[in-house]
N, C-alpha and C positions, 0 to 999 in steps of 0.2 A: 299162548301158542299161536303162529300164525296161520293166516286165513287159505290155507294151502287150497282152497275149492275155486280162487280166483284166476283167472289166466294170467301166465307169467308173460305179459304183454309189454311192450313202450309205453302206449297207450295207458295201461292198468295202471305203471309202475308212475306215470306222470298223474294221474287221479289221484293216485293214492298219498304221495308228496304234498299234492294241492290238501286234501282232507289232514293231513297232519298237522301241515301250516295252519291252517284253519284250525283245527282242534290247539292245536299248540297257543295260539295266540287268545281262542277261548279261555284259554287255563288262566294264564298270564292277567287276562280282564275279570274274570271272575278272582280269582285272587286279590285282587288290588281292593275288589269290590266288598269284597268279608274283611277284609282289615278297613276299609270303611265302616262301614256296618259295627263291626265289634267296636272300633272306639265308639264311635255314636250309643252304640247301646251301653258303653263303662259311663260316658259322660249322666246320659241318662239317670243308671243306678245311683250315680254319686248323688244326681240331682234328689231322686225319691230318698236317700240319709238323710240330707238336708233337712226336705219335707217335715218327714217325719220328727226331726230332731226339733224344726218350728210347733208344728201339729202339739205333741208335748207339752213344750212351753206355753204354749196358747189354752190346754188344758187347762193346765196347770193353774192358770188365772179366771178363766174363766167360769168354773164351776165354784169356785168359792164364791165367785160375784153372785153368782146363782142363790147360795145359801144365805149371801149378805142380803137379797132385794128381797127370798120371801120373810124373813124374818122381821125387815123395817119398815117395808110395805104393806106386805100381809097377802094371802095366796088370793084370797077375793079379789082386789085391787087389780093384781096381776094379768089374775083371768080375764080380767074386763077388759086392758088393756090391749090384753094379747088379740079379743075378738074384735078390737076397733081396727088392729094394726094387720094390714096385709102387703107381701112381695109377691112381685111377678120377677120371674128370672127369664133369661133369654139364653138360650144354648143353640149356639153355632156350630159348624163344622168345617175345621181347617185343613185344606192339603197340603202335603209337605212332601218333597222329593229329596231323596236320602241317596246316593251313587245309583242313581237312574232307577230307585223304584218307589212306587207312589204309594202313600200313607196319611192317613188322617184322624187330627189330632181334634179333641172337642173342646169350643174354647167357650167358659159360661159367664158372661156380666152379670153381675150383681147389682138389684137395684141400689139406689140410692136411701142410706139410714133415714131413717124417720123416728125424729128423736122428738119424745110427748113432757118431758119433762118442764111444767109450772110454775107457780110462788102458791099455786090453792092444793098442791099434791106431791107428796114425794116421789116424784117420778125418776130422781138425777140415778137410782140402781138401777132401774127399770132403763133407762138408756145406754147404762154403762153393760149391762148382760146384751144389749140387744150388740154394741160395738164388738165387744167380744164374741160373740157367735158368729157373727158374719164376718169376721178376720178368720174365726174359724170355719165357717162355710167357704172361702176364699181358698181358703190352702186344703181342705179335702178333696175340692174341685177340682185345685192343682195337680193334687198327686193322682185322681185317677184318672187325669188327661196323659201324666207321665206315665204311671205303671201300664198305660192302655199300650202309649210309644213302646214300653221299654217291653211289654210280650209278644207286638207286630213285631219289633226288631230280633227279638230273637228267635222267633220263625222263622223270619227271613235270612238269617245266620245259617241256621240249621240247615233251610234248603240249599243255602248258596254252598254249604258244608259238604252236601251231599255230591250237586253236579259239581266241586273241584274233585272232590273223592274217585269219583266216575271217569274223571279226565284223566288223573293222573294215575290211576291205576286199573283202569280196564281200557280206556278210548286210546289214549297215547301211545301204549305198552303196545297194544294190539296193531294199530296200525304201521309202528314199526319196526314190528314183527314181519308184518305182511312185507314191507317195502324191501325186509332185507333179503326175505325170499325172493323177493322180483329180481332183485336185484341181484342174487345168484345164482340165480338161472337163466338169464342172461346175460351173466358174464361167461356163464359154462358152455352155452351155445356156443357165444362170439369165442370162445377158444379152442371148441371143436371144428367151426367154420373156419377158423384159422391153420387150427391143424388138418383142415380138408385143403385148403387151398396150397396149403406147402405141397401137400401130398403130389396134388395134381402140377403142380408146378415141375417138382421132380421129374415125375413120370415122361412130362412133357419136352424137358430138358435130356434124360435117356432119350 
């Protein structure tokens, strides 16, 4: 319904024009900017399938290696090893600008393998679990730097979701509503003043 409390002015009616264009062209950028965003967050998703579909297979290998080292090595061995053997990890944080909004991704280096394996010990399981966990530590890292992108993004979907929602169906509507009232009420004036001016013309003409 339009904004009937506002005066049916020149003045009002050219405000009001200016806010549409403005609202209008709002819609239009935010628009452009959710179909940014929504690809961005498919590519995403496809990417954490992947993931997951590597994650898997990396499983897959790596826990049998597991079962292979304590068996040939023997879980004593192991344990020793594991207390000589220490990583430091280092976790960053990345920013990333996605149709003009700012997001950050966490990016983690992994130290470098340190492989113990000798000719006085069977160590060559015991390195080969240590490669396989850290390819899997690799891509867990990956996917929750991804899944982290892929529920900023659709947040930011949602929001963007909300104010086109708002534009095109209450800001838009409304204001021209309003314009069109202005804009009939002053064309009913200018034809009553029109019809006043013949009048008097007449009169004056008698």
């Amino acid at each position: 319904m339009a904004n009937i409390t506002i005066a049916p002015t020149k003045s009002n009616l050219l405000m009001v024009k200016e806010q549409l264009s403005v609202a209008e062209s709002g819609y239009e950028l935010l628009e452009q900017k959710r179909e940014i965003l929504v690809m961005e967050l498919m590519k995403l998703v496809e990417d954490v399938k992947l993931l997951e579909r590597e994650i898997d297979k990396t499983l897959q290998e790596a826990y049998p290696a597991v079962k292979r080292m304590l068996m040939i090595v023997g879980a004593d061995r192991v344990e020793r090893v594991a207390h000589c053997t220490k990583y430091n990890f280092t976790i960053t944080e990345k920013p990333v600008k996605i149709a003009g909004s700012d997001f950050v991704t966490v990016d983690v280096v992994l130290p470098s393998q340190q492989l113990n394996h000798s000719f006085l010990g069977s160590y060559a399981d015991v390195d080969k679990v240590t490669v396989e966990f850290l390819a899997l530590l690799k891509l867990l890292t990956r996917l929750a730097s991804v899944r982290a992108m892929v529920w900023k993004l659709a947040t930011e979907v949602r929001k963007t979701q909300r104010r086109v929602n708002a534009l095109s169906k209450q800001v838009i509507p409304r204001t021209r509503e309003t314009k069109v009232y202005i804009q009939s009420v002053l064309e009913e004036r200018e034809r009553e003043n029109t019809f006043v001016l013949k009048s008097l013309k007449a009169r004056q003409e008698k």
